[in-house]
N, C-alpha and C positions, 0 to 999 in steps of 0.2 A: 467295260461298262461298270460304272459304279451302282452298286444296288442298296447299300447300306443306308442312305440317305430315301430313297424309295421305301426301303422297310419299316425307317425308324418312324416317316410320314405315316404310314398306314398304321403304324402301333399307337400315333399319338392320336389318330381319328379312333380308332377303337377303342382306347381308354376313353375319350370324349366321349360317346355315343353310351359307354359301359356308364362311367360316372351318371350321365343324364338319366339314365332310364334306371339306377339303384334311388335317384331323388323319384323320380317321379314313385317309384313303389313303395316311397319310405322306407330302404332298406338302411338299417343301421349300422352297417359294418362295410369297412373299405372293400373298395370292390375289386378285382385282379383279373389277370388273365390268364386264363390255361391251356396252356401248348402242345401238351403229351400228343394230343391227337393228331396232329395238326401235321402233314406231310410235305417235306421241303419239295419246291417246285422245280428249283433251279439244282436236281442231284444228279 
């Protein structure tokens, strides 16, 4: 099963969703994402 293509869909909806909602708050600085937390599902 390939998942990398799965992942990289789900990162580019999240950066979407992230972008959208730094406009909507007027946030003035690019916005990112942080993974520290974040627990692989598939270990």
């Amino acid at each position: 099963m390939e998942i990398l293509p799965s992942i990289a869909e789900q990162m580019r909806i999240t950066m979407e969703l992230t972008t959208q909602r730094a406009a909507m708050i007027g946030s003035k600085t690019d916005p990112y994402l942080v993974t520290d937390n974040c627990k692989p599902r598939f270990a």
